[in-house]
N, C-alpha and C positions, 0 to 999 in steps of 0.2 A: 402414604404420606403425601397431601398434598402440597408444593410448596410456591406461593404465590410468587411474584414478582417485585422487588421490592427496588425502591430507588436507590443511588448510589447518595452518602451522605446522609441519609436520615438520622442514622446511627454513628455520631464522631464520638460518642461515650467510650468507658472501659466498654459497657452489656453492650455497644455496637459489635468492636469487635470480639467480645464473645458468641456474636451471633454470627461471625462470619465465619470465624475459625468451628461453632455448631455444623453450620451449611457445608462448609466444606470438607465435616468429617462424615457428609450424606452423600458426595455428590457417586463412589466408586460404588458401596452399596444400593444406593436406586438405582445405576447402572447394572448391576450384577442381578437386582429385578426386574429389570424388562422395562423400566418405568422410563425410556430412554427422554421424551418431552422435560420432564420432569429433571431428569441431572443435566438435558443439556442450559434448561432455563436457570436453576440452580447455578450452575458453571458460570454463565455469562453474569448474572447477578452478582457473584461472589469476584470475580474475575473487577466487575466496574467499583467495589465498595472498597476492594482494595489496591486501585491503581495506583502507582504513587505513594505508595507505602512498603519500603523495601527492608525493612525491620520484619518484618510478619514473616520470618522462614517458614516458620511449622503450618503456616495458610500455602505460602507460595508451593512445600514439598505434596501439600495434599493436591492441589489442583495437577502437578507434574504425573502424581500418579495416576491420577484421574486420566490425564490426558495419557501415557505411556498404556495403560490398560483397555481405554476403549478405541483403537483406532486413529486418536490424535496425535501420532507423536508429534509432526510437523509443527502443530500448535503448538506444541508443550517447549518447543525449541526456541520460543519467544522469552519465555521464564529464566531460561538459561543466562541468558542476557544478568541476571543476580547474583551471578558465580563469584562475580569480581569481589563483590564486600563480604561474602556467605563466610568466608575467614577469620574476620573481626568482631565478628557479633557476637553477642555476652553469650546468651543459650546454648551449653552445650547440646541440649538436645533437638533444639531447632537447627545448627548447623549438623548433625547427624542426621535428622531428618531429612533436611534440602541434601546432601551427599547423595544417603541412598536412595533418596527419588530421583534425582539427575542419572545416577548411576542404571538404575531400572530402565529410564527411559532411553539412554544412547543404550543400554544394552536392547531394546527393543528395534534401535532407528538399525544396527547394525545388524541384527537378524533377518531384517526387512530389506535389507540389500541397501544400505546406506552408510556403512563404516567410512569408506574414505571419503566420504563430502569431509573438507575442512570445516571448523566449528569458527564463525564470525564473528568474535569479542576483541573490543582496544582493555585488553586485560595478559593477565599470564596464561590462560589459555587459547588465545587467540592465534590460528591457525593450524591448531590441533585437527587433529582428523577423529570423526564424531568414534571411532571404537576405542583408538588411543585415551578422549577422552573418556569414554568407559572405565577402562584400567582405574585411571586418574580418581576418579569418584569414587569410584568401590573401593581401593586403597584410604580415599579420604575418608569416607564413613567407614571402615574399620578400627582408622585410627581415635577418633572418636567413640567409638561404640568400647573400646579397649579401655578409655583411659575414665568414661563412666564406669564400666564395668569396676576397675580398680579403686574409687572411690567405694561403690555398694558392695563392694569383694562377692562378685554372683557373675553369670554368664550371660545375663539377662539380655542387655541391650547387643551382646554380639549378633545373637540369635534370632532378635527383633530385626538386628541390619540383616542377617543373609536369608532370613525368609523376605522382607522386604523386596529387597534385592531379586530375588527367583521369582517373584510375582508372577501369576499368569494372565494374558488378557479373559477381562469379564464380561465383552462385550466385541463382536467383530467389528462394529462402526458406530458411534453415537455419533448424529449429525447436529454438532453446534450451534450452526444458522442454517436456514430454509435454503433448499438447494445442496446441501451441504453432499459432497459424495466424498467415498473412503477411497485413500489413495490409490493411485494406479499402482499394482506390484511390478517390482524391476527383475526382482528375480527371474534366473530362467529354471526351468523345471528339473526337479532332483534327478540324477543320475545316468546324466550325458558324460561324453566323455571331452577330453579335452578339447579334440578336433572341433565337435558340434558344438560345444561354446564358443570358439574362434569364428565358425562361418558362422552363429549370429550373432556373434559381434560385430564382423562385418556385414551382415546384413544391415543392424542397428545402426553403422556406422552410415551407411548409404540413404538409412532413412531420418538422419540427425534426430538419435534417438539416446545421447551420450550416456543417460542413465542407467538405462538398460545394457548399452554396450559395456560399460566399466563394469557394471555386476555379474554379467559375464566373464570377462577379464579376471576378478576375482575371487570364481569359483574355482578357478581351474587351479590346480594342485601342481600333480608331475607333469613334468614338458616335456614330450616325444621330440626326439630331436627334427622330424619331418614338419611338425608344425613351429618348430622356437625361432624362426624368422618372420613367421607373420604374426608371433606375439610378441617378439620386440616390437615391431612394428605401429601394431595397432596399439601399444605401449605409449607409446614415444608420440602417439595421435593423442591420445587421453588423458595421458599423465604426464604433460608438455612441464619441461624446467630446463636447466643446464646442460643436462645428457640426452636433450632431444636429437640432436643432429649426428650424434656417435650410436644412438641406438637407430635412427634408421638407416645408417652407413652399417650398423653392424647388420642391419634385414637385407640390406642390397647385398652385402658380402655371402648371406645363405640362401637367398634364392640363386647366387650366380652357382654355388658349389652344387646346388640342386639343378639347376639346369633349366632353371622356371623362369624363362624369359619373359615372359607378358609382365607375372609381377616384380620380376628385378625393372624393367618400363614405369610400369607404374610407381612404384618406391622413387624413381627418379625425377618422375612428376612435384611427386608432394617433395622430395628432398628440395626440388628448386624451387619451391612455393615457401617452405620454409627460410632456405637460405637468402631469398629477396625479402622479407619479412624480417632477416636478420641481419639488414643493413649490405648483404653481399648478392648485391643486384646481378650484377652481371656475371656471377658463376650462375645462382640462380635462375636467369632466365637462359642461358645457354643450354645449362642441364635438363632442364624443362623443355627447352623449343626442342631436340633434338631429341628426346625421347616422346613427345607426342609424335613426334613425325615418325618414329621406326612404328608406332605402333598403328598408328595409319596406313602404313605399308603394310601391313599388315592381314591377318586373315582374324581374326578375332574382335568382331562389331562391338562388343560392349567394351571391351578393353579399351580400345581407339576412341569413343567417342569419352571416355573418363578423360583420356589423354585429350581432348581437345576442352573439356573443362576445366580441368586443371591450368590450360595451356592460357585459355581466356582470362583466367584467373591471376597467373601473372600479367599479362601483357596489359591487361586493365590496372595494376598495380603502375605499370610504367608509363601511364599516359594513350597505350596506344590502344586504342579503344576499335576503330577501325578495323585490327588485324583480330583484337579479339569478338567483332561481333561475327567475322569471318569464319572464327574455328568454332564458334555456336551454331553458326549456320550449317555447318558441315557435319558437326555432330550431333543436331537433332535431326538432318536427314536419315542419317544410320539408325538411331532411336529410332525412327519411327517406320524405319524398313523391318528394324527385329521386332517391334510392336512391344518396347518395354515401356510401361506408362512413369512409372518412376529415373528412371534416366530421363527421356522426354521430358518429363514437368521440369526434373533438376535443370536441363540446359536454358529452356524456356524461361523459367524465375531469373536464373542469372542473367540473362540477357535483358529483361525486364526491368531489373535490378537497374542494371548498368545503365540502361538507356533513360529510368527515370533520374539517374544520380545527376547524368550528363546534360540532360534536360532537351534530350529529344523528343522527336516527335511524339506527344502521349497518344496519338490515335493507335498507331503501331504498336506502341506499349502495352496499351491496352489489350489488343490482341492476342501478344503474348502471352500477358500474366492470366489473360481468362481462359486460355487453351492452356497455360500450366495447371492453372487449377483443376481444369476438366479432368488431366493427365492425370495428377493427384488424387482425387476424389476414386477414377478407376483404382489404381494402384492401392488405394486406401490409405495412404500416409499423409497422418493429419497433422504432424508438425510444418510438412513442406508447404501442406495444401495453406496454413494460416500465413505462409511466406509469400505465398503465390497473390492471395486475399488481398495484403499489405500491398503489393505492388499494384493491384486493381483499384484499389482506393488512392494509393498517390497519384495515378494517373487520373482517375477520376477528378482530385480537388486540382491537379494542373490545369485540367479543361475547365474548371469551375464547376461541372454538371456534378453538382450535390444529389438534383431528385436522380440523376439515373444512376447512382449509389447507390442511392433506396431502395430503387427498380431491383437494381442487383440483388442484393441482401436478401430482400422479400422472396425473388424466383430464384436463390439457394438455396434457401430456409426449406420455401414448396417444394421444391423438388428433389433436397440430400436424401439419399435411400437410407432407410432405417437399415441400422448396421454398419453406414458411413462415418467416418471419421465424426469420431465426436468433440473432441480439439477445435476443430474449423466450426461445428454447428455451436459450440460456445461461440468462439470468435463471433460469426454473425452477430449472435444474438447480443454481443455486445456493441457492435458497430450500430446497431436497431437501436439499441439501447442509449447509444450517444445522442445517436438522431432526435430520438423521442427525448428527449432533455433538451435537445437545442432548437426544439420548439416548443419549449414549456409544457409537454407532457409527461410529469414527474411518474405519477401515478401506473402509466402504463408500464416506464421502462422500469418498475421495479423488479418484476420478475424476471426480464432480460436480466437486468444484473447482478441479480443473485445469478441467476442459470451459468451467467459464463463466468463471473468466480466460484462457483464452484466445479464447473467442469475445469478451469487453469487450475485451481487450487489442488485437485485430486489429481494431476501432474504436474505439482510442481512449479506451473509457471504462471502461477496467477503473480501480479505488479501493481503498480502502487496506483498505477492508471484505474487498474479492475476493482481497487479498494473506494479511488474517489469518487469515479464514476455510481458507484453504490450510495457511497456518505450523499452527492449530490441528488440523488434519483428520493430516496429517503426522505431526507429533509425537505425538496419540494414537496413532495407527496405528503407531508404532517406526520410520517412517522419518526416522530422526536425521540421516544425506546428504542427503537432498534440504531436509530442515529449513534445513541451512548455505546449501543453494541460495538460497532464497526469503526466509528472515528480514531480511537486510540491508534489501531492498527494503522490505521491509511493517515496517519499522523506519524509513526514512526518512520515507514518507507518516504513518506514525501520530505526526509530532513535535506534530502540536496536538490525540493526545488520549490523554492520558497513559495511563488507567486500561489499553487495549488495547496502546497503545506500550509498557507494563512487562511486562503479562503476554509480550508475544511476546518481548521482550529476553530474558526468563525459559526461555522454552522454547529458545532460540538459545542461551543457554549450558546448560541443559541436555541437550542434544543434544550439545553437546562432549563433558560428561562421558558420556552414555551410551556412545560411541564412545570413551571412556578416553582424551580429549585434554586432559586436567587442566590444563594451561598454561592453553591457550586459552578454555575452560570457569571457571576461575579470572579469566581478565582480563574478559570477559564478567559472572561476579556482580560481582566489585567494581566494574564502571565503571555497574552497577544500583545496587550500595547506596551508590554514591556522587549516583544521581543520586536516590532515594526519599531520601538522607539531607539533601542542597543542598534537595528541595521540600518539606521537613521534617514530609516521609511516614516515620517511626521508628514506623509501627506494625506488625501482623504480618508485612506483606511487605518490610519491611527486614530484620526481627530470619530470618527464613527463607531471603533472601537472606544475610547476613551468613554463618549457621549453614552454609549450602552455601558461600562461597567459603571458609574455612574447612576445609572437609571435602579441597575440591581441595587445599589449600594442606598440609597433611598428608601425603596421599600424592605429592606432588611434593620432600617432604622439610623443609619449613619450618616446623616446629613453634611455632617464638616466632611466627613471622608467625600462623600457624592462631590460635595464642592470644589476639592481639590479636583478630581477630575474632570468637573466642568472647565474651570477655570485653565487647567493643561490642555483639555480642547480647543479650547477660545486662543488660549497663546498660538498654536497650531495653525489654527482657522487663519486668523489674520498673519501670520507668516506668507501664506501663501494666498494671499488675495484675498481672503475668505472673510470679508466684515462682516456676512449676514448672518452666517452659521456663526462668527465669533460673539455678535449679538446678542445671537439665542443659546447661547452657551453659558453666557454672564448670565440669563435674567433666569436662566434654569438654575446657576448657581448659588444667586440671591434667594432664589425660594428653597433650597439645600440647606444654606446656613440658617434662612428659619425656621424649617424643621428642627434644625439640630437644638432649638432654645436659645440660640444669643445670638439677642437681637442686634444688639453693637455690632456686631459682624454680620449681621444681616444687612443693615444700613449702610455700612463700607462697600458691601458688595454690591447696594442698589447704585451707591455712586458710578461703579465699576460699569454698571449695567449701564446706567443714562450715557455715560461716554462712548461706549460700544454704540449704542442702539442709535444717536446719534452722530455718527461716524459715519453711519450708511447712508450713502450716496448713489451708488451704480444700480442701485433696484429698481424695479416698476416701479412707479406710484401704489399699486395695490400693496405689493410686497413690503414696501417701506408701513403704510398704514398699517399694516398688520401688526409687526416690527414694533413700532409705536404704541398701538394697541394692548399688544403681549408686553410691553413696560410699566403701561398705564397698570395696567391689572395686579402684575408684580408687585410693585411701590404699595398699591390699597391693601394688599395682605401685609408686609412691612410695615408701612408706616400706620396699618391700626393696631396692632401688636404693639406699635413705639407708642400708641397712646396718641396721636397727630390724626384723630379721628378726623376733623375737618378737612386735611389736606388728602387722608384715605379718602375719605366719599366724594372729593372733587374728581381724585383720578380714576376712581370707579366707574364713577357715571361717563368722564371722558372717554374709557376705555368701553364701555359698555354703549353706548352712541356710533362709535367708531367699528365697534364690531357688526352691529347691527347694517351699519350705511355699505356695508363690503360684503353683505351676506352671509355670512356665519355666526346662523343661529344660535346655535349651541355653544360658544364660545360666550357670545352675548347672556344666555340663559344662565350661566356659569357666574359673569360678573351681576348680574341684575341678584342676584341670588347672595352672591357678599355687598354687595351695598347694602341691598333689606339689611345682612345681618351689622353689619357698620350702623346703618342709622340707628337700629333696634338698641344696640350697645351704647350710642350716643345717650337715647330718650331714658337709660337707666342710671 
């Protein structure tokens, strides 16, 4: 089966969405055939026709499964976002359906080493933890599948829910979009014992790898009492609330009975990191300064120089910046006497860190962060190493030197050894990818931008940055499809930061019209200048909003509508100094109303126009002719519709004289072209 690509909106019929609710009952079966191109294009298709259409359960439950069975859950966790109304909706067997596909799917997120992420909904499930919500779902579609069941008096739809429900995947990854990779697994490998998931969770923990650390944490079953100190512990790190500071008080209390001095030291590190954090400064750094110092005194290199991060850690909390670039200096001597690349880059970033926060010296900065990176890239830890990057680059734009950014980026790219962190070789490739956008090379950075959302996205840490920077790269470059793909998303994340959240709205419904989907490209600007005009943003990018829905609204045949929007344009304009553009808003909106057939309000509107157009003062002289010109022209189409033939052909010709004397031909050929037909109309 081939299935083309089809625009969103073609189809606003009943057969539209029966055609959607068709596609979506292909998308798990072409998947489960190899035909992976094919359900992911499918997916995304069906995914745009029914954006914004939260009634459609039985579409929303099939695309869930879809996604739960090929490798998407993480996608599929967007859907979820539905759960809130899935309750009130008439269909009993669409809300059964959305149940046992939610259900499916946290039953998959939670196999995959994802159970206790909280689930993010302003609803009654929101802050559930994704396996609880599990429970939740599968009890829901039971109770549903029961109470069909009891109407048809048969077993039928139970059976449908708990095969549903037991689904297996049919596919190890269907990639979505270009780039697209299958999440990183968190899990650690079957059948360690407790112990060994402890020390890599602490490993995990050391290479700020928290997903992995907590799936760890959560394998672990019985607790040997030799280890149930460093899993309160590491507890009380990950699963921070109320009882953080009594579960590491209770770790310090079992390493001391154990006799494990270093890490009863260290427990007192992070205790006083926590307790300055929790408003009790000065237990906290007490506790802290004196237990880095015993463990300095120490015989144990890596223990001590933790204690001197930790140590930095608070004192840079207190102000005292001084003291802590002191115990960094101290403890990446030691790093880098025992040759651990990872401790080394950690002290290094932090110090990095600090001294860009502080707005030192960036040459030294620099130093640091590119010798943490180095440190990183050995060690192979590619969350730090993206930390270490971040600090390269701020001190970069502190210096100003943008091309030696480039410089950078370029000879990391060349030189990451295959098999290096691939975390960082996204990053690059997206810092490249900024670059190239911010000197209007769309085209290029397209495939930078896919590359490093999909490498964030397959851990987890792709953001709303690595969404827009995509929508941006796209839409320069002309592709307007994939634009529709991607903008939704990088439209969601960007709701708390308007300035990026409008522009990409902006490019999403311009990508409509580019593809001549006027409707859709129309409801798109107005649900922008409705929301630039609610945050009582009425300045250039409403009035250019308004001007483009508008423009759509014309060619879909609705002239009084276009009108209205010219005319809320024009109000705009001229609020804010703006007579030229409010000018050309009026005489746009007088040829609006005569499209629309009435001409009586075409004529009011010409009035409207003359006073605008005349209004304008502060322009060139060309600018103002033109202005003039563009009225002249207006009125000849008006006023030969009103039957004022003579007074049309006078301001024809004026306008068409005027256009000519200013060089704009084609404007000219335009009016010489209604006059002929003005005079022709007269001579009849």
């Amino acid at each position: 089966m081939e299935v083309e690509p089809r625009r969103a909106g073609e189809n606003d019929s009943g057969s539209g969405g029966a055609e959607i609710t068709r596609l979506c009952r292909t998308l798990v079966p072409l998947a489960a055939a190899g035909k992976y191109a094919e359900a992911a294009s499918t997916y995304r298709w069906v995914s745009r026709a029914s954006s914004g259409d939260p009634l459609r359960y039985g579409d929303h439950a099939l695309r869930l499964e879809f996604c739960a069975l090929t490798g998407n859950e993480h996608t599929g966790l967007d859907l979820l976002s539905l759960l809130d109304g899935v309750g009130d909706h008439s269909d009993a067997v669409g809300r059964l359906e959305f149940f046992a596909s939610a259900a499916l799917l946290t039953r998959r997120l939670t196999e995959t080493g994802y159970g206790e992420i909280p689930f993010v909904l302003n609803g009654p499930y929101d802050g559930v933890s994704l396996s609880r919500l599990h429970e939740r779902m599968r009890a829901a579609a039971f109770v549903e599948a029961e109470e069909l069941d009891g109407r048809e008096h048969s077993g039928y739809f139970t059976g449908y829910a708990e095969r549903k429900m037991a689904a297996k995947p049919v596919a190890e990854f269907v990639p979505l979009l270009p780039s697209a990779l299958p999440r990183v697994p968190v899990l650690p490998p079957p059948g360690l014992s407790a112990e060994e998931l402890v020390i890599r969770a602490e490993i995990h923990n050391h290479r700020c790898e928290p997903e992995e650390a907590r799936a760890c944490l959560d394998a672990i079953e019985g607790v040997p009492d030799e280890i149930a100190p460093r899993l309160s512990e590491l507890r009380a790190i990950f699963f921070q609330g109320e009882d953080t500071e009594k579960r590491l008080r209770d770790a310090a209390a079992g390493f001391r009975r154990q006799g494990d001095e270093i890490r009863f030291l260290l427990n007192q590190c992070w205790l006083g990191l926590w307790l300055v954090f929790d408003d009790q400064a000065e237990t906290g750094v007490a506790l802290t300064t004196v237990a880095a110092s015993r463990l300095r005194a120490g015989t144990d290199e890596r223990a001590a120089c933790w204690g001197e991060y930790w140590l930095a850690h608070v004192l840079s909390g207190q102000g005292r910046t001084s003291e802590a670039y002191e115990a960094l200096r101290r403890g990446a001597e030691r790093a880098g006497a025992v040759g651990d690349p990872l401790l080394l880059g950690t002290l290094l970033c932090l110090e990095a860190s600090l001294r860009n926060g502080d707005g030192e010296d960036p040459v030294t900065t620099l130093e640091l962060a590119r010798s943490a990176t180095d440190a990183f890239i050995v060690g192979n830890v590619g969350e730090k190493a993206v930390e270490a990057v971040e600090q390269v680059r701020i001190a970069y734009e502190r210096t100003g030197s943008l091309d030696e950014l480039d410089v950078f980026v370029e000879h990391m790219l060349a030189t990451l050894p295959v098999g290096g962190p691939e975390r960082l070789r996204g990053h690059l490739r997206h810092l490249r990818a900024l670059s190239l956008i911010g000197t209007g090379r769309f085209a290029e950075a397209v495939d930078d931008a896919y590359a490093s959302l999909g490498v964030s996205a397959s851990q987890g840490k792709d953001t709303a940055e690595h969404w827009y920077v995509l929508v941006t790269a796209l839409h320069g470059a002309g592709r307007y499809d994939e634009v529709l793909d991607v903008a939704p998303r990088a439209i969601a994340l960007l709701a708390a930061s308007p300035d990026w959240g409008h522009r990409c709205r902006w490019m999403y419904a311009d990508s409509y019209r580019a593809l001549g989907e006027s409707s859709r490209a129309f409801n798109e600007y107005a649900v922008l200048a409705e929301i630039l005009h609610d945050s009582g943003d009425t300045g250039h990018s409403y009035i250019s909003v308004s001007m483009a829905a508008a423009e759509q609204l014309d060619l879909l045949g609705y002239g009084a509508n276009a009108a209205d929007f010219y005319a809320r344009a024009a109000d705009a304009a001229l609020a804010i100094g703006g007579g030229y553009v409010a000018a050309t808003c009026r005489n746009a909106a007088t040829l609006s109303r005569l499209r629309s057939g009435d001409v009586d309000a075409a004529l009011s509107a010409l009035d409207a126009a003359e006073t605008a157009v005349h209004a304008v003062e502060t322009e060139t002289v060309p600018a103002r002719e033109h202005l003039v010109a563009q009225l002249d022209h207006v009125a000849a189409h008006v006023l030969s519709a009103a039957g004022r033939v003579r007074e049309a052909a006078r301001r024809a010709l004026r306008a068409a004289e005027t256009f000519h004397r200013i060089g704009e031909a084609e404007s000219a050929r335009d009016v010489d072209l209604l006059l002929e037909q003005i005079l022709l109309g007269d001579q009849k």
